[in-house]
C-alpha positions in Angstrom: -17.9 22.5 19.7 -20.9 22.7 17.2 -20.7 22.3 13.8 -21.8 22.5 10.3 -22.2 20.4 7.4 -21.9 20.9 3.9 -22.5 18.0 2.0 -22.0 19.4 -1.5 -19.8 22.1 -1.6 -18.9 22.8 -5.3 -15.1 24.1 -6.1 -15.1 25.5 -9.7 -11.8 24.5 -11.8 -10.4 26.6 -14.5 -11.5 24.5 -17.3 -14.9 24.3 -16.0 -15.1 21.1 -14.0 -16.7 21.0 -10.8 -15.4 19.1 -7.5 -17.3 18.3 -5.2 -16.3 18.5 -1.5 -18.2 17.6 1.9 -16.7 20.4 4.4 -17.5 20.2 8.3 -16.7 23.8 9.7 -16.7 24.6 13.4 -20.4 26.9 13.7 -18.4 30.0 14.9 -15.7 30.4 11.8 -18.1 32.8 9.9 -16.8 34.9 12.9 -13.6 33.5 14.0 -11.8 31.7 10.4 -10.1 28.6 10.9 -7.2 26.5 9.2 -8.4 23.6 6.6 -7.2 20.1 6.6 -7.9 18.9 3.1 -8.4 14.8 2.2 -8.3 14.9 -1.2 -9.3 11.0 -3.1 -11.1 9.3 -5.6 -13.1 6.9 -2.9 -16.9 8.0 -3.1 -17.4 10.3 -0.3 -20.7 10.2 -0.1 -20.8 6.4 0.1 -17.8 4.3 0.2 -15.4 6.8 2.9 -18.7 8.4 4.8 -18.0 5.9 7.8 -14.4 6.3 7.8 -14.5 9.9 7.2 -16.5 10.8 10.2 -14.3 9.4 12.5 -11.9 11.9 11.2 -13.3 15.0 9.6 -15.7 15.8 12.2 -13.1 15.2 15.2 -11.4 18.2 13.1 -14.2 20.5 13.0 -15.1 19.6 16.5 -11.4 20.7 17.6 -11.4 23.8 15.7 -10.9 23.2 11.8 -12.5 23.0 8.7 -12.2 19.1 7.8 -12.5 18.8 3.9 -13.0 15.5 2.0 -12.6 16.4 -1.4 -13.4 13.6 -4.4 -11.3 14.0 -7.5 -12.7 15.0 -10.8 -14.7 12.3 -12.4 -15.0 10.5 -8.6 -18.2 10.7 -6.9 -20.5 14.0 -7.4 -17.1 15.4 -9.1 -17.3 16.0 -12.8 -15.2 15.5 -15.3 -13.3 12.2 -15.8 -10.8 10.5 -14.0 -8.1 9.0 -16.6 -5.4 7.9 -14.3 -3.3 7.8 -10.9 -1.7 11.3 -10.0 -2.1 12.7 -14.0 -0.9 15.8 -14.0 -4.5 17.5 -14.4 -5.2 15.5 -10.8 -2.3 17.7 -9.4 -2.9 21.5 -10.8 -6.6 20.6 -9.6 -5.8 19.8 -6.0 -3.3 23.4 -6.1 -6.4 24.8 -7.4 -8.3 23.5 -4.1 -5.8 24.4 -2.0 -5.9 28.2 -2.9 -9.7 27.7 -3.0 -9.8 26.6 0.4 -7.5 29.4 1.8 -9.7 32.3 -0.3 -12.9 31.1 2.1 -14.1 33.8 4.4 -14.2 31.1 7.1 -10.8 30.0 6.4 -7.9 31.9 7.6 -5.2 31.2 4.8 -3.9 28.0 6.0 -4.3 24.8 4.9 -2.9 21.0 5.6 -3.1 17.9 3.4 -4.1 14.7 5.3 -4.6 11.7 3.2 -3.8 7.9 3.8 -2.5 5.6 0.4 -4.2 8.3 -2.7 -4.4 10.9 -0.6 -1.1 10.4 1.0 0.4 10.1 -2.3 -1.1 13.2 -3.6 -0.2 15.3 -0.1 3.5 14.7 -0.9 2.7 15.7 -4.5 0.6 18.6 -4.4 3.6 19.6 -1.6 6.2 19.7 -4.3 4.4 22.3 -6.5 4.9 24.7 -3.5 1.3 25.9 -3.1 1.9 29.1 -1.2 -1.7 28.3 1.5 -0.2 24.5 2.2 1.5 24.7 5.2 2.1 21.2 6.6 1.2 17.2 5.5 0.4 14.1 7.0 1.2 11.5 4.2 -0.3 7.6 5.4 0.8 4.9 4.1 2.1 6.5 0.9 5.1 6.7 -1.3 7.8 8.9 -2.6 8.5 6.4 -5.3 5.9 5.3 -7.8 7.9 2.7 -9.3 9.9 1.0 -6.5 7.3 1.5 -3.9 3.8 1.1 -5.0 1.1 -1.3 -6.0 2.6 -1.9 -9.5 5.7 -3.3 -8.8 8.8 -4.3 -6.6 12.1 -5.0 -6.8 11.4 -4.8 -11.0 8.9 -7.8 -10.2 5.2 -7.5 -11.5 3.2 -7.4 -8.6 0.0 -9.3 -8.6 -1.9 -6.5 -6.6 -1.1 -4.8 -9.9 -4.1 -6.6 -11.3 -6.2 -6.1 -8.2 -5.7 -2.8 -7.4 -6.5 -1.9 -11.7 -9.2 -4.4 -11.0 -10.6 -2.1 -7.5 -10.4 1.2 -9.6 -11.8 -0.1 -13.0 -15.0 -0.9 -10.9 -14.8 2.4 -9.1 -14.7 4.6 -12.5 -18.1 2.2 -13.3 -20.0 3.9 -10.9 -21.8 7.1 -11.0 -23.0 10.3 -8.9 -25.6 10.2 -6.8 -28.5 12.0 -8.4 -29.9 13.5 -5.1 -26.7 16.1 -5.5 -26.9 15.6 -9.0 -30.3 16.0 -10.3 -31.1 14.8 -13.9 -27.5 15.3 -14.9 -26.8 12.4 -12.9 -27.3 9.5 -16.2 -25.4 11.9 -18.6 -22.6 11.9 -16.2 -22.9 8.7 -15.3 -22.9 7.6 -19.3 -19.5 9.8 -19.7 -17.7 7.9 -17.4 -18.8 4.2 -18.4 -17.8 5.4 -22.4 -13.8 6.7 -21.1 -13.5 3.7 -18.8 -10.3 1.8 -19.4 -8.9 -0.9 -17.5 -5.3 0.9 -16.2 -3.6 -2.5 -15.9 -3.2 -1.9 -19.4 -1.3 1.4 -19.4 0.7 0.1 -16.4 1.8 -3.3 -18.0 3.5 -1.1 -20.9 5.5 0.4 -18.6 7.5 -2.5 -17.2 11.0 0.0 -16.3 10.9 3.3 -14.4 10.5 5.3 -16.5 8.8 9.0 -17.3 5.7 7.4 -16.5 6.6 6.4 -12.8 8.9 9.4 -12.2 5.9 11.6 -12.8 4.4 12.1 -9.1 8.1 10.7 -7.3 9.1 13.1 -5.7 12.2 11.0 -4.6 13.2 12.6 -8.0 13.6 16.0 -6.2 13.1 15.5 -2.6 13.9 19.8 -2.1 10.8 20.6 -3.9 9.0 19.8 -0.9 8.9 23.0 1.0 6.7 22.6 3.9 6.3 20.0 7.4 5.8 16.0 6.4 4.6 13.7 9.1 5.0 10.4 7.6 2.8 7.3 8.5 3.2 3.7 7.9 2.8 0.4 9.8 4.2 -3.1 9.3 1.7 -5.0 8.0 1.8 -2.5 5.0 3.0 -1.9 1.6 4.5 1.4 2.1 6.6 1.2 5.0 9.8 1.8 3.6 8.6 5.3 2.5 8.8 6.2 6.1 11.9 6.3 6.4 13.3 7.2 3.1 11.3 10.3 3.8 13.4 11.1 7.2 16.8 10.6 5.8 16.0 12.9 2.2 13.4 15.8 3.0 15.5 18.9 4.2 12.3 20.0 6.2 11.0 19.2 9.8 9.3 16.1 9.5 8.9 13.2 11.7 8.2 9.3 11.3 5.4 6.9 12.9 5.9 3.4 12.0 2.9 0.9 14.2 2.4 -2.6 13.7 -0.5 -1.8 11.8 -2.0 -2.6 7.9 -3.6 0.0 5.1 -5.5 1.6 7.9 -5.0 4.9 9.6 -3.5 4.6 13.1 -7.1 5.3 15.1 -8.5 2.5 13.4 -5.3 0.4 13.0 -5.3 -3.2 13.1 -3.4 -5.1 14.3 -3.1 -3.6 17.3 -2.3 -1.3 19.3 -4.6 1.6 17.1 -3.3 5.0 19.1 -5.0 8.8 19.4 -4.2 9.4 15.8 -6.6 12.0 15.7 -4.8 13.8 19.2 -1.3 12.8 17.9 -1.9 14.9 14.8 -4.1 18.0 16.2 -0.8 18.4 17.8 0.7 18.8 14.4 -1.8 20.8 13.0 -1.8 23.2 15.9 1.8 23.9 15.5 2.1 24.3 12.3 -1.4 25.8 11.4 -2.1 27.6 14.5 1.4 28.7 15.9 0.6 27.2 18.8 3.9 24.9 20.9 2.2 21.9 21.3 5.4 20.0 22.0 5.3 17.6 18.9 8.5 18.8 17.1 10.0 17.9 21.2 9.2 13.7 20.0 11.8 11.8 18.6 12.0 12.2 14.9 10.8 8.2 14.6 8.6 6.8 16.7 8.3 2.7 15.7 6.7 -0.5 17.4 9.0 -2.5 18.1 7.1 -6.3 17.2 7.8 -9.1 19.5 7.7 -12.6 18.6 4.1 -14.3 17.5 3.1 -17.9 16.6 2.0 -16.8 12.3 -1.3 -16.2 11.6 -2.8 -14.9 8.7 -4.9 -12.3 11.0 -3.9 -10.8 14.6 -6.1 -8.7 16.6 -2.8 -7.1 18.8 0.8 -7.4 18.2 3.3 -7.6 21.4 5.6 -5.2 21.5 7.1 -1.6 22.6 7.4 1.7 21.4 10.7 3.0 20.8 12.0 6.6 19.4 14.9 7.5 17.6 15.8 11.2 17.8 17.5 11.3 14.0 17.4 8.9 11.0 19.4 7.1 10.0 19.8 6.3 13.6 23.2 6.3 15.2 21.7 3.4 17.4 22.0 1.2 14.5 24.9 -0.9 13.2 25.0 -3.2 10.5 25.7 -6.9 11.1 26.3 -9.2 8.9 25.9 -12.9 9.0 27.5 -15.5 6.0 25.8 -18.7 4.3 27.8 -21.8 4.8 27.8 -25.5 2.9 25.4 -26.9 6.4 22.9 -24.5 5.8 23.8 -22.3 8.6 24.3 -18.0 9.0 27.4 -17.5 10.8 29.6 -14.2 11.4 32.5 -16.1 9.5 32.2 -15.6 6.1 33.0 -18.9 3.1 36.0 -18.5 1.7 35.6 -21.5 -0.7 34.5 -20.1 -4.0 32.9 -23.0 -5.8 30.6 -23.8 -2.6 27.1 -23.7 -3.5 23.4 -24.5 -3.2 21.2 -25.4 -6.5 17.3 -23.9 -5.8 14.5 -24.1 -8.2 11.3 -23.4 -6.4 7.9 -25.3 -7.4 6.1 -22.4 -9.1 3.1 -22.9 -6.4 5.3 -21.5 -3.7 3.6 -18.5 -2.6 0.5 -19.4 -2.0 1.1 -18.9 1.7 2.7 -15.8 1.3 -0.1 -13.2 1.5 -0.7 -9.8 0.2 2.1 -7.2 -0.1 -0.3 -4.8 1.2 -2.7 -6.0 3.6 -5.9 -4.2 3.7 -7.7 -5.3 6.1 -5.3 -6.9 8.4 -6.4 -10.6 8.0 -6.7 -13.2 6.5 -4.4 -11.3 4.1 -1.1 -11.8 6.5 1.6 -14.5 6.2 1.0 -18.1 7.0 3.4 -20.5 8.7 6.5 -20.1 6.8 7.2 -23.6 7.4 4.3 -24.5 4.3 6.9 -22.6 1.8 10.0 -23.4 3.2 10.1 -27.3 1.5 10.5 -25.2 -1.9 13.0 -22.7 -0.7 16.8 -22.2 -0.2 17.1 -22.2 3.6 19.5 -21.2 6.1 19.5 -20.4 9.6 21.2 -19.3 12.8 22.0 -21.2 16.2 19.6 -20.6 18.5 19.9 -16.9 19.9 22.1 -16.3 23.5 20.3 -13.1 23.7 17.5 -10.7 22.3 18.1 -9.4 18.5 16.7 -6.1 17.9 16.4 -4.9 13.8 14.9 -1.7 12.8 15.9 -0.8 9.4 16.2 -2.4 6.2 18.3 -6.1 5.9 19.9 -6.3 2.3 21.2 -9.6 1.0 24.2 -9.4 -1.6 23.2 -12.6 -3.8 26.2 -14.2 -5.7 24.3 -16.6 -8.0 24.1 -18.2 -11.4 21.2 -18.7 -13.3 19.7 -20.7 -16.4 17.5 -18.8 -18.2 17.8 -15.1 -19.7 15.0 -13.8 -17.4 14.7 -14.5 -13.6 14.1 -13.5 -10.3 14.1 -14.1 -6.5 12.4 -14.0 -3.4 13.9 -13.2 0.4 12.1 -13.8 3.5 13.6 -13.4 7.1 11.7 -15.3 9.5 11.7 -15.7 13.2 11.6 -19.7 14.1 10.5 -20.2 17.3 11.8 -23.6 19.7 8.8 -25.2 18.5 9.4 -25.0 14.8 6.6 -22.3 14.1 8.1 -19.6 11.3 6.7 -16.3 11.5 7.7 -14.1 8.2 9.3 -10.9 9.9 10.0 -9.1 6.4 11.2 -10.1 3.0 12.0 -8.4 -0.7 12.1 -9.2 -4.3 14.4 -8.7 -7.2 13.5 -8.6 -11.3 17.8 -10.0 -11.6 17.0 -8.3 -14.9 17.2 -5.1 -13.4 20.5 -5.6 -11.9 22.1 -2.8 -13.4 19.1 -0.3 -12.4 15.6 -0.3 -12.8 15.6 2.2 -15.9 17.0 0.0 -18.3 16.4 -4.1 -17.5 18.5 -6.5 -19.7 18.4 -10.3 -20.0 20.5 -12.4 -18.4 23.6 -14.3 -19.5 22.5 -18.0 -18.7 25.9 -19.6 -16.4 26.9 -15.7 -15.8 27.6 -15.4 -12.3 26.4 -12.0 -11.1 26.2 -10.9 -7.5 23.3 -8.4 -6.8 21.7 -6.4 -3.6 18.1 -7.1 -2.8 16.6 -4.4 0.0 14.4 -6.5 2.0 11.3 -4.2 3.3 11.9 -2.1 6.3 11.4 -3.9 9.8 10.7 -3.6 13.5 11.3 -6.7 15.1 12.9 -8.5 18.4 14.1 -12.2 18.0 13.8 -13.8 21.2 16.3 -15.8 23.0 15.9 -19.4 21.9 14.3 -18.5 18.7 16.1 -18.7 15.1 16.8 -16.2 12.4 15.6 -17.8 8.8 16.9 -16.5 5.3 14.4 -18.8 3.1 15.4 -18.1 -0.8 13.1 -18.5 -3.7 13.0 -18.5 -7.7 9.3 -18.0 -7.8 6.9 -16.3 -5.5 3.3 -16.3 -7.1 0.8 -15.0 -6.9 2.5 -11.8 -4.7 4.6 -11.3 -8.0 4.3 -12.9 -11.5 6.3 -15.8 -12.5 9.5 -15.8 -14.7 8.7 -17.0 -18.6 10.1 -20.1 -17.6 11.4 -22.4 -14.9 14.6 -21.2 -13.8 17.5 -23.3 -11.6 19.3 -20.8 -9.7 23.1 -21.2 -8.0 23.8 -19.6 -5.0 27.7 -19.6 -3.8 28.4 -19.1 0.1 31.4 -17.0 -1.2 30.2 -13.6 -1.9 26.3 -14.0 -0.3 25.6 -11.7 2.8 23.0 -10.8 4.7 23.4 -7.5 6.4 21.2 -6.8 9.1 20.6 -3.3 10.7 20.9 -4.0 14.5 19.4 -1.7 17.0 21.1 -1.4 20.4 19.0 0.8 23.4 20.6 4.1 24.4 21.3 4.6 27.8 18.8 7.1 27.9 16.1 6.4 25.4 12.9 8.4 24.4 9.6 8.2 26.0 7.2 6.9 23.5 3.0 7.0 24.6 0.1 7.8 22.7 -3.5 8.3 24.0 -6.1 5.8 23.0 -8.6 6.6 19.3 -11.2 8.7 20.1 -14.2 6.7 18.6 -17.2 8.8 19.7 -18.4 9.4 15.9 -22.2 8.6 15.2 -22.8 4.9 13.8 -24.2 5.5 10.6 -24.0 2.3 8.6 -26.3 -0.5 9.3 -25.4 -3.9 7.8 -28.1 -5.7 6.2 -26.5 -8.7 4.8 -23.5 -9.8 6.1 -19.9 -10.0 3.9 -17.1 -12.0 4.6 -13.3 -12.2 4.0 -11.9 -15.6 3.1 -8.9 -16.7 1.5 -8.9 -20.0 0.0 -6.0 -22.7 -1.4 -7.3 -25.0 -3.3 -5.1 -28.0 -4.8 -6.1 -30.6 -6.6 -3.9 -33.1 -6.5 -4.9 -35.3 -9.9 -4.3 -32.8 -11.9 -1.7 -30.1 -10.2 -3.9 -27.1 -10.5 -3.4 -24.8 -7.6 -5.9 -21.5 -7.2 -5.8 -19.0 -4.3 -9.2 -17.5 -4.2 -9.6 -14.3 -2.2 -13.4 -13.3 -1.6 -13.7 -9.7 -0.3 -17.3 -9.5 0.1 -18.5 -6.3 2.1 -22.2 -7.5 1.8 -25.5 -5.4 1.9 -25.6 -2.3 4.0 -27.5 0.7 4.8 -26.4 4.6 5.4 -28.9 6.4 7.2 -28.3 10.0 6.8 -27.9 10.0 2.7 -30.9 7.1 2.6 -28.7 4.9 0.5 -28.0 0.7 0.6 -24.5 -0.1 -1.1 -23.9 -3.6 -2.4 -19.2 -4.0 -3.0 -18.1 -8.2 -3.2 -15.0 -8.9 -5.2 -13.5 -12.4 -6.2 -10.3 -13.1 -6.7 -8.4 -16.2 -8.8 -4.9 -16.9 -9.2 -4.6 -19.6 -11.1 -1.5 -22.4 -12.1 -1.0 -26.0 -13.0 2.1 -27.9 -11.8 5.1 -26.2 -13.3 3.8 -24.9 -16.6 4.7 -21.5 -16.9 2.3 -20.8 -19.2 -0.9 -21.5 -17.4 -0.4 -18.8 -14.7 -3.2 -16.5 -14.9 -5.5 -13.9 -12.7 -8.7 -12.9 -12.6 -10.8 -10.9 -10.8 -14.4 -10.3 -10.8 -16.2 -7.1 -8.9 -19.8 -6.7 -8.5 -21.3 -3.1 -7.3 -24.6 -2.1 -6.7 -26.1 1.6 -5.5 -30.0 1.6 -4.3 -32.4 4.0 -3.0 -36.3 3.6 -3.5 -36.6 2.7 -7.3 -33.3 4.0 -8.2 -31.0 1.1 -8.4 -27.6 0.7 -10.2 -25.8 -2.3 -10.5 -22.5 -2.9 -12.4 -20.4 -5.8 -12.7 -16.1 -5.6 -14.1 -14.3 -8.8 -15.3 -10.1 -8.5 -15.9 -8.3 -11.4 -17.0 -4.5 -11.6 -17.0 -2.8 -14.3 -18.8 0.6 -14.2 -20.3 3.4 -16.2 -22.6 7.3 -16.2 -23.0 6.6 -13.0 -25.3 3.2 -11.3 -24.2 0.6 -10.3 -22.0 -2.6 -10.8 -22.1 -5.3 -8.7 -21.1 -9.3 -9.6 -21.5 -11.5 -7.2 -19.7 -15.8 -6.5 -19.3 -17.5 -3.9 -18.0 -21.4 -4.4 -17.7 -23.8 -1.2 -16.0 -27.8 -2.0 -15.6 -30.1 0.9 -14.6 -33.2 -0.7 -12.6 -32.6 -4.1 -14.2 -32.0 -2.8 -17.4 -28.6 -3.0 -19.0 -27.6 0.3 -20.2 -23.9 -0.2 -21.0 -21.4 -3.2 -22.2 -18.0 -3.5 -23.2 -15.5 -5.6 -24.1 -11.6 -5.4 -24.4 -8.8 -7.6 -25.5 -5.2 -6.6 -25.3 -1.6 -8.0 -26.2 1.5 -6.2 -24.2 5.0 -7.1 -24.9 6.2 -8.6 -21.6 9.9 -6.8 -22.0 12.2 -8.7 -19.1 9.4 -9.4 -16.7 
């Protein structure tokens, strides 16, 4: 099917602000209007997305819809300024689009809401104010809980992708439109942005509970608001899995689940592998729900997951073994819980302790961690877990017998902790690993837990040091077959840096057999159980990036071993390259330090360092952001730079240098 490109299609707001959207439209829907599927993100269409887009957008149009990549106001050729996540403004301006969309002569009055981490976010938001036009979403690796589930923090822990992802968008908001849609205005818009750029780490570190600010944009909070069709998208290698499924067992509309085995990537370029026909898989949603037509998709089972086989760790895997399995409800009534009991040896048994004072005393070297990865892996590698057994030294450990038979988990383990601690603030880690005969430990899933926020994540209070407290800690959601042969691992942890931030202080943790559980949600095969098959990704979209320098993705552990300074350095360097069709090279490295020196508390710190750069002919624009997070028993500590040049020329600097109370984190 031909089509047509708009590259700057302008949406007026209400108060005057102009978005800016790049529409592909089927050539004939002047005559014959078709649905829209709208993608609705901060991420630099024109640039950053255009690769990624194509592969998407255009498969739309060419299959009979208008594909829609919207940038948010102050994003891209958007005006305006972008002053946060999912604002409120963010919201009544993508209801605005919606309605704009469905007023087009060559749309005809429905609209969908596709959108993977942001725009997946947004989709379930922007669902929930009931625009009458939005008819159905696909929500990607996405949440419906902005304070349990997102890139802030876990289990009340600080997450350390806090400061990255703040990091990722303070350099975004640095960068400006591109003047060839622009004109002249370009510099004045460009100059508005650099002057209301704030790091957000600051704003987010204030808000160390759940509250207003997180429940704003959860719509957990009122899961009935959502009125229309959610497919919901995940894989195991992301940070958002769990969303999946919380999804199937609250929404009150048809929805369905996909869970693969892959990271922060949509499911058509989805590593690791298997990536599947994510494009096919969802025209069949569309086509149902936009177009009337009985595709056959709301015949599926309401979950479809890949089940993950065993695999020697790696920190990058180009295909997962495994199967695809469906479960025609959720919770599944394939699914029992089984539970499994800490003993004095060391061992998980089905017998649980009945000896009350048995116990294990933990306290983990504050460098354990440094194997552990990212909670959200972007890119699929080197970002994944290591060999578990470079962590487990540290770590409380107990294990199974070998296995008889296969164990098959697809749910979400939760260990009830009975412990005593030492200090007023603490925390623990959880990993489940599968231990093959050789040894090898592959990290299957694991969770966190601020024990500060035992009584609820609204209102954190310190502990009573020698208390003994018992509380649950929800290890992620998992798809996974142990072996026979293999071992099931529980490895437990007072410290798990740099994937969260450290306690104040070293903290000696009790754990008593009596009262400890690990409950694990054991799948059994029906005797007649779903068909599950996808096609293969439809990659026939024009190459139009050219790499001029190479990048490079590294992870480094350095330890020096004189001094007991440990620093994991991640380089995300994406190099030099080229876009043909908007004439345009783009320059994106980042650097990464996280930083600590034997068990002082104190000296944890993070940095990270992003360099961007925007060139065509003599127009080049460089910018460089700084963020430094340090911290005390009492505070944080924020230092941040922002630095813009304009054809070697600096045209904008600033400086900040904030103090947060830490609260119980």
């Amino acid at each position: 099917m031909s089509i047509r490109i708009f590259e700057d299609a302008r949406i007026p707001m209400p108060d005057g602000v102009v978005l800016s959207a790049r529409i592909w439209l089927p050539a004939e829907a002047s005559t014959q209007p078709v649905p829209a599927i709208l993608e609705y993100i901060p991420y630099r269409k024109r640039d950053h997305t255009r690769s990624r887009d194509e592969t998407l957008h255009r498969w739309y149009a060419e299959h009979g819809y208008a594909g829609v990549r919207v940038d948010l106001r102050g994003s891209g050729e958007s005006t305006g300024i972008l002053t946060d996540e999912y604002c409120q403004q963010e919201l009544d301006d993508g209801y605005a689009v919606v309605e704009w969309l469905a007023a087009q002569d060559w749309c005809n009055g429905n609209v969908g809401m596709i959108g993977i981490s942001w725009g997946g976010f947004n989709g379930l938001q922007i669902a929930a104010m009931q625009p009458p036009a939005l008819k159905a979403v696909v929500t990607v690796c996405s949440t419906d809980d902005r304070y349990a589930d997102d890139v802030h923090y876990m289990g009340g822990c600080l997450l350390g992708d806090n400061l990255s992802w703040a990091s990722v968008m303070f350099a975004y908001n640095s960068l400006p439109p591109d003047p060839a849609l622009r004109g002249e205005e370009w510099r004045e818009l460009w100059q508005a942005r650099l002057e209301a750029n704030e790091p957000w780490l600051i704003r987010w570190l204030a808000h160390p509970a759940r509250d207003e600010y997180w429940q704003h944009g959860s719509i957990c909070e009122d899961y009935s608001a959502v009125q229309c069709p959610v497919m919901a998208v995940s894989g195991w290698a992301d940070g958002y899995t769990d969303a999946v499924f919380r999804l199937l067992e609250n929404l009150e509309v048809p929805r369905q689940g996909l869970v693969g085995p892959w990271s922060h990537k949509y499911p058509h370029l989805g590593v690791p592998g298997p990536a599947i026909g994510f494009q096919q898989e969802t025209l069949r949603w569309w086509d149902h729900w936009l177009k009337d037509r009985d595709t056959g998709v709301m015949q599926e089972p309401m979950l479809r997951a890949w089940i993950q086989e065993a695999a020697e760790p790696a920190t990058r895997y180009r295909h997962r073994p495994g199967r695809w399995v469906g479960e025609k409800v959720w919770p599944s009534p394939l699914i029992h819980q089984h539970r499994l009991y800490p003993n004095e040896a060391g061992q998980l048994e089905a017998v649980p302790s009945r000896d009350e004072h048995a116990c294990h005393v933990l306290q983990s070297p504050l460098s354990l961690g440094l194997f552990a990865g990212k909670w959200c892996s972007y890119s699929s590698g080197p970002d994944l877990p290591y060999d578990q057994r470079e962590e487990d030294g540290g770590a409380l450990v107990f294990e199974t017998a070998r296995l008889d038979e296969p164990l098959e988990l697809l749910g979400a383990p939760v260990l009830r902790l009975r412990c005593r601690v030492d200090q007023p603030t603490a925390q623990v880690a959880a990993r489940i690993s599968d231990v093959a005969p050789d040894g090898k430990a592959t990290r299957v899933t694991y969770g966190v837990f601020n024990l500060n926020h035992r009584n609820g994540h609204e209102s954190p209070t310190a502990l009573e040091p020698d208390e003994v407290i018992t509380v649950d800690v929800k290890l992620n959601d998992l798809g996974h077959r142990f072996s026979p042969g293999h071992r099931l691992r529980l490895s437990l942890s007072t410290s798990y840096w740099p994937l969260i931030w450290p306690s104040p202080k070293p903290v000696c943790m009790q754990v008593f057999d009596a009262g400890t559980a690990l409950t694990l949600p054991v799948r059994r095969a029906g005797d007649a159980e779903p068909v599950v098959e996808f096609a293969g990704p439809s990659h026939d979209q024009p190459a139009i990036i050219e790499q001029r320098e190479p990048g490079t993705h590294r992870w480094l552990v350095h330890r020096d071993l004189e001094t007991s300074a440990s620093i994991l350095e991640v380089i995300k360097d994406e190099g030099r390259y080229y876009i043909h069709d908007v004439d345009l090279e783009v320059m994106d490295s980042t650097q990464e330090f996280y930083r600590s020196i034997g068990e002082d508390f104190g000296s944890i710190e993070g940095e990270v360092i992003a360099w961007r750069s925007l060139q065509r002919d003599d127009w080049q624009i460089e910018t460089r952001t700084r963020t430094l997070l340090q911290a005390d028993q009492s505070y944080f500590y924020v230092y941040a730079e922002l630095d813009a040049w304009e054809a070697g020329h600096r045209v904008f600097s600033r400086n900040w240098h904030e103090q947060i109370p830490r609260g119980c984190c």
